[in-house]
PDB file of N, H, CA, C and O in Angstrom:
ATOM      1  N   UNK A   1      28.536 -19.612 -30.040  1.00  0.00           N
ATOM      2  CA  UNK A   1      28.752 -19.483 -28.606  1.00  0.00           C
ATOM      3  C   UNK A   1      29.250 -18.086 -28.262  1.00  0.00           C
ATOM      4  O   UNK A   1      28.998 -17.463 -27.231  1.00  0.00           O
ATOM      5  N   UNK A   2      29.918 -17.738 -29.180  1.00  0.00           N
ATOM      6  H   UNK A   2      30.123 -18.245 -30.017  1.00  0.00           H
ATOM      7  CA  UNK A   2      30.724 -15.441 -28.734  1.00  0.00           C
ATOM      8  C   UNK A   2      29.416 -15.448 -28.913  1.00  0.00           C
ATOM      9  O   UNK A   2      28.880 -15.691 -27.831  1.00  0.00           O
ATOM     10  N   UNK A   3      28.298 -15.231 -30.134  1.00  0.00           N
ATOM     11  H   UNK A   3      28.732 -15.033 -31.013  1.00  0.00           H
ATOM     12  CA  UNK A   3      27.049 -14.489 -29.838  1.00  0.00           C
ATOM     13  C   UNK A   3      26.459 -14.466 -28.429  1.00  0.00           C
ATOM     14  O   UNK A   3      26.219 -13.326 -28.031  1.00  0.00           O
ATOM     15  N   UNK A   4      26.130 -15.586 -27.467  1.00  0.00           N
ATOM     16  H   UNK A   4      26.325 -16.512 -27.791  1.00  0.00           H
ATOM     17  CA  UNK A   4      25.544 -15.794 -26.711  1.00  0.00           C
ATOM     18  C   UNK A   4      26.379 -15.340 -25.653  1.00  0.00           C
ATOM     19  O   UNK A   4      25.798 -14.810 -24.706  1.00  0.00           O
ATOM     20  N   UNK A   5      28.048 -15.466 -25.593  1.00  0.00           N
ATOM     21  H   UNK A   5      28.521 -15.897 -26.362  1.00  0.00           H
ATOM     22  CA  UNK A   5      28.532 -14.519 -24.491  1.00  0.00           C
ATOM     23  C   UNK A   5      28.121 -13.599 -24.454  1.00  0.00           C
ATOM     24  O   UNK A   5      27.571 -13.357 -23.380  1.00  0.00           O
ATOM     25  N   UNK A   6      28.068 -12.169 -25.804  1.00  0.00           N
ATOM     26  H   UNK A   6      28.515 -12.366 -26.677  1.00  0.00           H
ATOM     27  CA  UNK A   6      28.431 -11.235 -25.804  1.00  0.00           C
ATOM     28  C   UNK A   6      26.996 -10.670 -25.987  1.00  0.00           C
ATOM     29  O   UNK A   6      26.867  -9.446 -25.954  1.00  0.00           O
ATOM     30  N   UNK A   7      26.019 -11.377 -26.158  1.00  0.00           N
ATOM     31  H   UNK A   7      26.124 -12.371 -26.184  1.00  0.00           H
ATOM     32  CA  UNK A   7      24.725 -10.969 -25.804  1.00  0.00           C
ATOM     33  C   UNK A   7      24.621 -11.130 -24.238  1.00  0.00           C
ATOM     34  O   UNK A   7      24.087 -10.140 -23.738  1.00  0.00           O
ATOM     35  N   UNK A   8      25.042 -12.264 -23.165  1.00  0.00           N
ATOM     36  H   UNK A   8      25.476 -13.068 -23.571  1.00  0.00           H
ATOM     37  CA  UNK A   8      24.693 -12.105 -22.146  1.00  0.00           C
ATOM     38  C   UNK A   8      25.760 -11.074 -21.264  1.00  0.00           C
ATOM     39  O   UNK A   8      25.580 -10.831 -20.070  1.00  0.00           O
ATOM     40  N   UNK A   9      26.845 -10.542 -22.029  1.00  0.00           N
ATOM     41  H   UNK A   9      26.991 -10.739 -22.998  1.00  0.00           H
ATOM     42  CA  UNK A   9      27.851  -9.301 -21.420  1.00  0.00           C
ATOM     43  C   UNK A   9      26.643  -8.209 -21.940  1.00  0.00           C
ATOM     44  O   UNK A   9      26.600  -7.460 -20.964  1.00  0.00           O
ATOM     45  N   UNK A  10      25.910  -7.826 -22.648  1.00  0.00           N
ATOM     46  H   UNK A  10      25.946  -8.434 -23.441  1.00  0.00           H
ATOM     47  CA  UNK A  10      25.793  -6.620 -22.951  1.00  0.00           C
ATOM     48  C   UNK A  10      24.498  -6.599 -22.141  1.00  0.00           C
ATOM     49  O   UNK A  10      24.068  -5.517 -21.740  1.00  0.00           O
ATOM     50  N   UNK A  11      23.975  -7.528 -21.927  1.00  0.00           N
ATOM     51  H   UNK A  11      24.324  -8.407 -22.252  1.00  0.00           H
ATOM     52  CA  UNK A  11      22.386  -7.402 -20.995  1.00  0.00           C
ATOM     53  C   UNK A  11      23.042  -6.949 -19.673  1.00  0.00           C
ATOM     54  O   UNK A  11      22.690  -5.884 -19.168  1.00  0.00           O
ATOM     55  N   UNK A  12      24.268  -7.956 -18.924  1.00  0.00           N
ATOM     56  H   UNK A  12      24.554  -8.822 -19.335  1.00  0.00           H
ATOM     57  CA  UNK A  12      24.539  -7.450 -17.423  1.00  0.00           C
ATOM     58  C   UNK A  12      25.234  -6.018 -17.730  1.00  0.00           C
ATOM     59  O   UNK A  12      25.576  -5.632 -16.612  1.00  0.00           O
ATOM     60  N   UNK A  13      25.453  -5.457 -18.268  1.00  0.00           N
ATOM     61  H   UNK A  13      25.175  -5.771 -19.176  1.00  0.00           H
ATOM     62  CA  UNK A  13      26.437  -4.436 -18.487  1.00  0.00           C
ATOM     63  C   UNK A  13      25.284  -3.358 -18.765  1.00  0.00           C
ATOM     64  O   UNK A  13      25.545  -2.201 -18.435  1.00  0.00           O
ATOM     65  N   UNK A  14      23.894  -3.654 -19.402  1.00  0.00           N
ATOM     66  H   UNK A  14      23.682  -4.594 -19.670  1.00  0.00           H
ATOM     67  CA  UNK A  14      23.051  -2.596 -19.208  1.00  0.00           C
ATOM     68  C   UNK A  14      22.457  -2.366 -17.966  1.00  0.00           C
ATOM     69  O   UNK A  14      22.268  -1.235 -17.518  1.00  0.00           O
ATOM     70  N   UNK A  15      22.000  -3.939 -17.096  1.00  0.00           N
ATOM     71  H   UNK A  15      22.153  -4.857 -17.459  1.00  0.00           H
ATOM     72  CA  UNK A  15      21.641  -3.983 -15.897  1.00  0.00           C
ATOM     73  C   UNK A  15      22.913  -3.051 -14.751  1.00  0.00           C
ATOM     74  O   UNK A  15      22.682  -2.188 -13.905  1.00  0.00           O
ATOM     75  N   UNK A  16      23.808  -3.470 -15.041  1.00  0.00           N
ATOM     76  H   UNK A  16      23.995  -4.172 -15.729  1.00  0.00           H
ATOM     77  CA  UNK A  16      24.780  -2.339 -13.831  1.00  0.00           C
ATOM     78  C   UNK A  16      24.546  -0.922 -14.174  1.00  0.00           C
ATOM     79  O   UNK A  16      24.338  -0.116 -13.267  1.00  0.00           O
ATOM     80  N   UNK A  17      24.565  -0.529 -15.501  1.00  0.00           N
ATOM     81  H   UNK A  17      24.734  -1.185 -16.237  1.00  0.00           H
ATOM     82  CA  UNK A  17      24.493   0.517 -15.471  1.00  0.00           C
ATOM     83  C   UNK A  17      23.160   1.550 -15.324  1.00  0.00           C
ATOM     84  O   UNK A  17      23.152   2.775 -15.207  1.00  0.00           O
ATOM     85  N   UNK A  18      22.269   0.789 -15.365  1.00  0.00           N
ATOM     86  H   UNK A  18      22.276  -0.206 -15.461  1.00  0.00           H
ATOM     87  CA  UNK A  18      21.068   1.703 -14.704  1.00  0.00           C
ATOM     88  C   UNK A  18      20.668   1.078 -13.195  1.00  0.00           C
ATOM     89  O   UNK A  18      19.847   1.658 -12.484  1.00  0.00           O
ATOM     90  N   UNK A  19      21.286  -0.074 -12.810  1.00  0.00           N
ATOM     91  H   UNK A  19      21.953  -0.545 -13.387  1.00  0.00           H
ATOM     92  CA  UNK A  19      21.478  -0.044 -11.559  1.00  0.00           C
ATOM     93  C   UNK A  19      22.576   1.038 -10.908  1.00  0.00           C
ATOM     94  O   UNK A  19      22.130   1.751 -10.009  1.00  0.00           O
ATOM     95  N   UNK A  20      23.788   1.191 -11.238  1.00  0.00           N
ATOM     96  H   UNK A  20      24.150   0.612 -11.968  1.00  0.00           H
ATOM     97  CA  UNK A  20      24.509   2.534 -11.221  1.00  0.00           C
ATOM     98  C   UNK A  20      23.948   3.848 -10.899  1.00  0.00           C
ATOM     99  O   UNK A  20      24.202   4.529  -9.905  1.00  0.00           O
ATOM    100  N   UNK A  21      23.178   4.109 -11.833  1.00  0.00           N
ATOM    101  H   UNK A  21      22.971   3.556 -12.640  1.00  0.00           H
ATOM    102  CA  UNK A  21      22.328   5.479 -12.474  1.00  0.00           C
ATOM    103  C   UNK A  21      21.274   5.907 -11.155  1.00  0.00           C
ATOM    104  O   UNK A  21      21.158   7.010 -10.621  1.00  0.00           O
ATOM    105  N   UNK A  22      20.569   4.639 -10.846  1.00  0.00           N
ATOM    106  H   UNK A  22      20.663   3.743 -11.280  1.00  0.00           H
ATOM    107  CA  UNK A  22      19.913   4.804  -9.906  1.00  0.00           C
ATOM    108  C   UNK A  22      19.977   5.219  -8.694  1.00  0.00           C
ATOM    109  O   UNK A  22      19.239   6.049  -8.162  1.00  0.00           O
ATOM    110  N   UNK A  23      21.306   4.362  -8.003  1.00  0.00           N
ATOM    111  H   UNK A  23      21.905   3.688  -8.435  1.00  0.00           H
ATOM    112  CA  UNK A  23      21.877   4.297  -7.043  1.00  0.00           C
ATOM    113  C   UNK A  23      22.542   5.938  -7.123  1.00  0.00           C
ATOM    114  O   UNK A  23      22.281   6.446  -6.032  1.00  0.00           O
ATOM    115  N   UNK A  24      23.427   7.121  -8.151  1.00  0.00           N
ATOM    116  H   UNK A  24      23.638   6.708  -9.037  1.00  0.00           H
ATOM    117  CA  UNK A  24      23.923   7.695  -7.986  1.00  0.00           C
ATOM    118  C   UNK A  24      22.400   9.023  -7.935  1.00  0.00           C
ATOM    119  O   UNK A  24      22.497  10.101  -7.350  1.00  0.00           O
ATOM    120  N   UNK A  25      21.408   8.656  -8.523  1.00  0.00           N
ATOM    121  H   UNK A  25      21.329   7.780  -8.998  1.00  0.00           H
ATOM    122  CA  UNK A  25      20.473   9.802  -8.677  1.00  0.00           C
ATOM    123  C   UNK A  25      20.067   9.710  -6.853  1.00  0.00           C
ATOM    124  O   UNK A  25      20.485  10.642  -6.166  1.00  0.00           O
ATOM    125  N   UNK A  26      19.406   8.779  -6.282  1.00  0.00           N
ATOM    126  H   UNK A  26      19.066   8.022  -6.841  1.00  0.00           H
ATOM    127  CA  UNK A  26      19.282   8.620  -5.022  1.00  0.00           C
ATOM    128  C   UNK A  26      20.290   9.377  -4.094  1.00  0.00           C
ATOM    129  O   UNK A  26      19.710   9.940  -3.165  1.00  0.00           O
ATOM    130  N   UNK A  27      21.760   9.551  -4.104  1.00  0.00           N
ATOM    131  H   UNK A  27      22.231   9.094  -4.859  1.00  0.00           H
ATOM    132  CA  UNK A  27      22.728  10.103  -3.681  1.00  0.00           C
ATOM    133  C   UNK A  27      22.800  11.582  -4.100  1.00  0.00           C
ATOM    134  O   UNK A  27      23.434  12.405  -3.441  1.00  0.00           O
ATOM    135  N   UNK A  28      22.126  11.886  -5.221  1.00  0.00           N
ATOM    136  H   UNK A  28      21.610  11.217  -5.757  1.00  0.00           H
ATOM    137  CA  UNK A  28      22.169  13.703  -5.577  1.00  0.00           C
ATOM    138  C   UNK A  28      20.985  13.811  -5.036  1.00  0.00           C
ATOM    139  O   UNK A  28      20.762  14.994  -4.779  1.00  0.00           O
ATOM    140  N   UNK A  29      20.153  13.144  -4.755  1.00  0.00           N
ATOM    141  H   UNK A  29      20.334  12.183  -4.964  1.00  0.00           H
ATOM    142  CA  UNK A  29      18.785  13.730  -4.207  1.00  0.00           C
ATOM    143  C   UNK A  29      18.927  13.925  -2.602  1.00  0.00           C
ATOM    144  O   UNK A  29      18.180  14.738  -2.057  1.00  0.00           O
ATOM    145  N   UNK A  30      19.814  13.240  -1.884  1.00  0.00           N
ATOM    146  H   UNK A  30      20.421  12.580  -2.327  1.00  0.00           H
ATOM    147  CA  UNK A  30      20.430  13.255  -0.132  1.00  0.00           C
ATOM    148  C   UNK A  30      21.176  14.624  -0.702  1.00  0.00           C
ATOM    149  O   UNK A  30      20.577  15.682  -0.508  1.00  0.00           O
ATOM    150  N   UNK A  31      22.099  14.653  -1.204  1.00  0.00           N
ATOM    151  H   UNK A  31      22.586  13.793  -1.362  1.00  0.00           H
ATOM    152  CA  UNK A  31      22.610  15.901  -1.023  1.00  0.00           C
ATOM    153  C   UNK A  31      22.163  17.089  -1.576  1.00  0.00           C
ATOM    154  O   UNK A  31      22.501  18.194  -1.152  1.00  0.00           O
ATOM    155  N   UNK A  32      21.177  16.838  -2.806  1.00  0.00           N
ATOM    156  H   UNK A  32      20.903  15.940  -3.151  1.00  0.00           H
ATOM    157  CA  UNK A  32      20.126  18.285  -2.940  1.00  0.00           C
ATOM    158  C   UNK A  32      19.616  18.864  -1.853  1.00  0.00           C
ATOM    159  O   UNK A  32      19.866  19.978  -1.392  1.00  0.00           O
ATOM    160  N   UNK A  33      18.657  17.780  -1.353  1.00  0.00           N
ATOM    161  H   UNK A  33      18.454  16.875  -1.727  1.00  0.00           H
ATOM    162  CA  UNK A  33      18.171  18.357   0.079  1.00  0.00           C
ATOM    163  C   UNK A  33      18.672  18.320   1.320  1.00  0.00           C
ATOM    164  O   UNK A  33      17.989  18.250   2.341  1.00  0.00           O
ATOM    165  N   UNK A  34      20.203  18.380   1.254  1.00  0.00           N
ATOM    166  H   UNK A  34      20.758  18.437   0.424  1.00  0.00           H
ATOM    167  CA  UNK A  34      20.740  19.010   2.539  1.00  0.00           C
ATOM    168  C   UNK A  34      20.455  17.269   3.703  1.00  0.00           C
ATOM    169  O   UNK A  34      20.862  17.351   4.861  1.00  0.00           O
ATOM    170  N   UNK A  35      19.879  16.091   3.312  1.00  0.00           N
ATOM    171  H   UNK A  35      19.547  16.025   2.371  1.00  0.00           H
ATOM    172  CA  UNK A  35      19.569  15.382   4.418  1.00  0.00           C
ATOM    173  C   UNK A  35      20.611  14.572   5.461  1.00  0.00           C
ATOM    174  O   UNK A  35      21.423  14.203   4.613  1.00  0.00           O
ATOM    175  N   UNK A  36      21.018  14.164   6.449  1.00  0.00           N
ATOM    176  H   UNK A  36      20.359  14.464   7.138  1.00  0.00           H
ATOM    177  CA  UNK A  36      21.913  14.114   7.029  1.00  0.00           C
ATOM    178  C   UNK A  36      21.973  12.907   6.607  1.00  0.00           C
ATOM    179  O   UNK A  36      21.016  12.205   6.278  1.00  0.00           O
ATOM    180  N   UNK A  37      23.461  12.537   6.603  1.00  0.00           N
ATOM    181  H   UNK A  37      24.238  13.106   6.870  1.00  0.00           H
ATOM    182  CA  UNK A  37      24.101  11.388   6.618  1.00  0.00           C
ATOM    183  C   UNK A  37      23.674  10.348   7.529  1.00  0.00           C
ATOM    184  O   UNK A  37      23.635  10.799   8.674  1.00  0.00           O
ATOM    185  N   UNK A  38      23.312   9.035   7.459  1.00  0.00           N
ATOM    186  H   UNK A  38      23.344   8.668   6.529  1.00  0.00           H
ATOM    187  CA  UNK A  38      23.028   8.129   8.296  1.00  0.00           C
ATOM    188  C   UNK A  38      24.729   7.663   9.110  1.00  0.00           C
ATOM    189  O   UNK A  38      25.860   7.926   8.701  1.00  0.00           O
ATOM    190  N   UNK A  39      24.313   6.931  10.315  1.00  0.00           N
ATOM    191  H   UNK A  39      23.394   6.718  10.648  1.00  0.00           H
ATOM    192  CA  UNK A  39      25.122   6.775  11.369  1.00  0.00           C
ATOM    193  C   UNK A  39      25.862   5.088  11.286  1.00  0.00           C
ATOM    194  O   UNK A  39      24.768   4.616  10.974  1.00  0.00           O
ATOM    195  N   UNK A  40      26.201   4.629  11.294  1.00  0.00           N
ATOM    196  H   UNK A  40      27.089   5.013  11.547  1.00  0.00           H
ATOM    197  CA  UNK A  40      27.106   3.372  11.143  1.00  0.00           C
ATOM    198  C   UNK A  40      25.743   1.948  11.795  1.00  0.00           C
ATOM    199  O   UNK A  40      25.788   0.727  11.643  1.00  0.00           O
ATOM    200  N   UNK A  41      24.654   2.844  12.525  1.00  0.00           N
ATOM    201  H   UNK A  41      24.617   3.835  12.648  1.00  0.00           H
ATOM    202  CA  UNK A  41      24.039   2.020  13.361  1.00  0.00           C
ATOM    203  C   UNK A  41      22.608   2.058  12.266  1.00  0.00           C
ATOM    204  O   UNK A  41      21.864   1.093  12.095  1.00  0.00           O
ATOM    205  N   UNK A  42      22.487   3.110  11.750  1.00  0.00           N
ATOM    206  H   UNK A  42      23.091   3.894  11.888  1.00  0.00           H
ATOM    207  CA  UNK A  42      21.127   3.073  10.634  1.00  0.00           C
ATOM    208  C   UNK A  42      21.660   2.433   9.346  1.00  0.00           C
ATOM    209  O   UNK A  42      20.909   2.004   8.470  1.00  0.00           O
ATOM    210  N   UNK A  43      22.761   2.399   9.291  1.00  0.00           N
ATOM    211  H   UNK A  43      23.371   2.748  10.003  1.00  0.00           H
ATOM    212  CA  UNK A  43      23.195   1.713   8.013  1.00  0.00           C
ATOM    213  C   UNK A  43      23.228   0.327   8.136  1.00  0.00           C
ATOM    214  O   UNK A  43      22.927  -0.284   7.111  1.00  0.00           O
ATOM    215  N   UNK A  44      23.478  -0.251   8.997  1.00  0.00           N
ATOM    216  H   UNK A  44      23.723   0.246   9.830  1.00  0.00           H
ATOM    217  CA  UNK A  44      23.377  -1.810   9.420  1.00  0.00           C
ATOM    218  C   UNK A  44      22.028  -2.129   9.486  1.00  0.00           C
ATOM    219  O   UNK A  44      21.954  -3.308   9.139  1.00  0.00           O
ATOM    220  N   UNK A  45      20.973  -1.723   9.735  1.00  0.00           N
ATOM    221  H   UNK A  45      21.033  -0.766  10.017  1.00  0.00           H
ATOM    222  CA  UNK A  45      19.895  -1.603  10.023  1.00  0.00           C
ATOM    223  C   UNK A  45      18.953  -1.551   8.543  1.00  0.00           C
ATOM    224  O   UNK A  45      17.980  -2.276   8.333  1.00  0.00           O
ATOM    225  N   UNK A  46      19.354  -0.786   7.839  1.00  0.00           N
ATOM    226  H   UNK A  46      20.145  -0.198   8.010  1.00  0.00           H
ATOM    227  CA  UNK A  46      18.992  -0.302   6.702  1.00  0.00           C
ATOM    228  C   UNK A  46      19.474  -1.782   5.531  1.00  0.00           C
ATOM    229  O   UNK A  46      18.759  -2.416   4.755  1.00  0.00           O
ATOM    230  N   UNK A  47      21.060  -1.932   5.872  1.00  0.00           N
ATOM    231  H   UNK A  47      21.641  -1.417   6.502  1.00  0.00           H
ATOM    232  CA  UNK A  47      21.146  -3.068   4.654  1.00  0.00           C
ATOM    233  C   UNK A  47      20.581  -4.022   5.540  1.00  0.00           C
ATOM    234  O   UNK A  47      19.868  -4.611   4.727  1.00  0.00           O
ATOM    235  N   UNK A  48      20.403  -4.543   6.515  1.00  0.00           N
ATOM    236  H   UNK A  48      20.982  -4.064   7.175  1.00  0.00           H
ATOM    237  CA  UNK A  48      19.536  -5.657   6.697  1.00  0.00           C
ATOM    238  C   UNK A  48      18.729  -5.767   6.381  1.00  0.00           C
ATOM    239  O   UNK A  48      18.404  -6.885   5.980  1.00  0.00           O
ATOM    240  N   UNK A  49      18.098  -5.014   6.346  1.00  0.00           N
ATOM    241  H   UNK A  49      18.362  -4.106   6.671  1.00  0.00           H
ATOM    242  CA  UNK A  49      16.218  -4.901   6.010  1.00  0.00           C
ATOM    243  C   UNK A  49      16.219  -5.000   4.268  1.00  0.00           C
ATOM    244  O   UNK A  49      15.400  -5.625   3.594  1.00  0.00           O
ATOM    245  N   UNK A  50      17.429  -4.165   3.742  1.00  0.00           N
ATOM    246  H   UNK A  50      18.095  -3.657   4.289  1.00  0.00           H
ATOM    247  CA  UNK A  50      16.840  -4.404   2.201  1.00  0.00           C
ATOM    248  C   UNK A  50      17.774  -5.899   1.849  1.00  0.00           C
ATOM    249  O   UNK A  50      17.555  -6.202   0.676  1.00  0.00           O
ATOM    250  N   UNK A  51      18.415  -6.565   2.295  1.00  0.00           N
ATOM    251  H   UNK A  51      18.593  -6.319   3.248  1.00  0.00           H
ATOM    252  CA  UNK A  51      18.932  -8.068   2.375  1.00  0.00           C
ATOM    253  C   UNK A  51      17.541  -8.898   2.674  1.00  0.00           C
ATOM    254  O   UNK A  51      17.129  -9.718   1.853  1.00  0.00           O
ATOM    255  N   UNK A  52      16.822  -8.622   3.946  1.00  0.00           N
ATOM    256  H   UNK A  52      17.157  -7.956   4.613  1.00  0.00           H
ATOM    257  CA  UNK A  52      15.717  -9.233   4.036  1.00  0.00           C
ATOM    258  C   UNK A  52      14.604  -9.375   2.995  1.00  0.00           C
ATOM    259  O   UNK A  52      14.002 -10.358   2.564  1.00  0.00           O
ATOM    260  N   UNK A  53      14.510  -7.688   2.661  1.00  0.00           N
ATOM    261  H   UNK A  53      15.000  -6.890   3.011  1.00  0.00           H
ATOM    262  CA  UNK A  53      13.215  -7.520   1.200  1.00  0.00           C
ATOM    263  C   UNK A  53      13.962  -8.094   0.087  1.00  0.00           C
ATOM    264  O   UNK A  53      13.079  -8.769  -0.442  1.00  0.00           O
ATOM    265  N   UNK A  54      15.314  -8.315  -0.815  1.00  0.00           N
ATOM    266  H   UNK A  54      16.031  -7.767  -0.385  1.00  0.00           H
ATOM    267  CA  UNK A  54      15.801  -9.060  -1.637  1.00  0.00           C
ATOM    268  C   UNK A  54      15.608 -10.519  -1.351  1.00  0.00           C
ATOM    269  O   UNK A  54      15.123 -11.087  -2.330  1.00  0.00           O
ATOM    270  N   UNK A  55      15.796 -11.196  -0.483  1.00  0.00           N
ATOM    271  H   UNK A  55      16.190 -10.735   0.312  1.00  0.00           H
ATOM    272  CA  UNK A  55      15.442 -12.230  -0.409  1.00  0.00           C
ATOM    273  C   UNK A  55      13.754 -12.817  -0.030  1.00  0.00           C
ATOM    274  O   UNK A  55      13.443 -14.008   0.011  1.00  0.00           O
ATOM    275  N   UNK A  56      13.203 -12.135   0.117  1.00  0.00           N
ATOM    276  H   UNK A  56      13.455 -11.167   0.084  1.00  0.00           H
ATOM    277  CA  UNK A  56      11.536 -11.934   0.776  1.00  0.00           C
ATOM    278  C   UNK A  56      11.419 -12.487   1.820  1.00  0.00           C
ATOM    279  O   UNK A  56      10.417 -13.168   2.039  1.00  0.00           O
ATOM    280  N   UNK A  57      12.439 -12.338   2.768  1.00  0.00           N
ATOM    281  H   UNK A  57      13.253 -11.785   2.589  1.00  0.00           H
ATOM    282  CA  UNK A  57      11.948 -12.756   4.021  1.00  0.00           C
ATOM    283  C   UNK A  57      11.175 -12.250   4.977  1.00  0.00           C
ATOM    284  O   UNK A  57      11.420 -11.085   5.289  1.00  0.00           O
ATOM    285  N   UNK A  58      10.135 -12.906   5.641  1.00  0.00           N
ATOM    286  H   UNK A  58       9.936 -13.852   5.387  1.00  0.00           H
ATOM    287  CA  UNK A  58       9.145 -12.189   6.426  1.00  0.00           C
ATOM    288  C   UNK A  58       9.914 -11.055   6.965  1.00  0.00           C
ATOM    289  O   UNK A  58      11.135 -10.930   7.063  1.00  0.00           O
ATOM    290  N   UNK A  59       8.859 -10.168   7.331  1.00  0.00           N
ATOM    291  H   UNK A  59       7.868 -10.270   7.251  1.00  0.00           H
ATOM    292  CA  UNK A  59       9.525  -8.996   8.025  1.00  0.00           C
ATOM    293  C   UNK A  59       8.792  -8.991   9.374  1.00  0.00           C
ATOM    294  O   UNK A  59       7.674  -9.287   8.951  1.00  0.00           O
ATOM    295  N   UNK A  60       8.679  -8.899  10.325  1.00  0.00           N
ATOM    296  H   UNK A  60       9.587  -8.659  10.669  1.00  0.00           H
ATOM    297  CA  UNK A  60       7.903  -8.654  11.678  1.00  0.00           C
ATOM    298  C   UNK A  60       7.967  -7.771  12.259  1.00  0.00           C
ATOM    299  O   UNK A  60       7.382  -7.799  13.342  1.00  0.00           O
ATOM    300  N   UNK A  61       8.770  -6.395  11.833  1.00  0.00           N
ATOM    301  H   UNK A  61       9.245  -6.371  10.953  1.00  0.00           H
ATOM    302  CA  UNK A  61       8.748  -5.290  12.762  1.00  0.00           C
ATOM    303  C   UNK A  61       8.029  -4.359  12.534  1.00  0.00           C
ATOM    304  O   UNK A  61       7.886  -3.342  13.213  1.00  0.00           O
ATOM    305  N   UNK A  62       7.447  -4.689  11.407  1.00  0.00           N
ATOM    306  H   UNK A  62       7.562  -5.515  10.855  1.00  0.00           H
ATOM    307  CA  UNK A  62       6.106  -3.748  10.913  1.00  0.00           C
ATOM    308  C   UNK A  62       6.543  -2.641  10.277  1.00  0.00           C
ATOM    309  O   UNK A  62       5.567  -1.893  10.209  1.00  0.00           O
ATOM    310  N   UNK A  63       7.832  -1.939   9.587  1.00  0.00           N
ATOM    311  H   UNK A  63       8.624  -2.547   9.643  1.00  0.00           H
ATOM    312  CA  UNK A  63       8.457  -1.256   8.789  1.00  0.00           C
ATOM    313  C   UNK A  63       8.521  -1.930   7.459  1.00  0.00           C
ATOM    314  O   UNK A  63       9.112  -1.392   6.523  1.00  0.00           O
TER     315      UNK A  63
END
């Protein structure tokens, strides 16, 4: 049963960390190119939509 914990700790623990990796390369690439910061109103907007595509819910606004 430790084997099977510590095999399923080391799978999520690789998954965060190139989920991590990803998430921080995306963030040097906004600030390589100088792109402006989104506004409190595109950010709500933005995690909705990728809440919607994680769960696959229809989308209808044509974005």
């Amino acid at each position: 049963m430790t084997i099977f914990f510590a095999v399923t700790t080391a799978v999520c623990a690789f998954g965060w960390l190139k989920n991590r990796l990803a998430l921080l390369s995306v963030l040097y690439y906004i600030a390589w190119k100088e792109l402006p910061m989104p506004n409190d109103e595109q950010m709500k907007y933005c995690a909705g939509k990728a809440v919607r595509k994680f769960f696959r819910v229809k989308d209808r606004t044509g974005l």
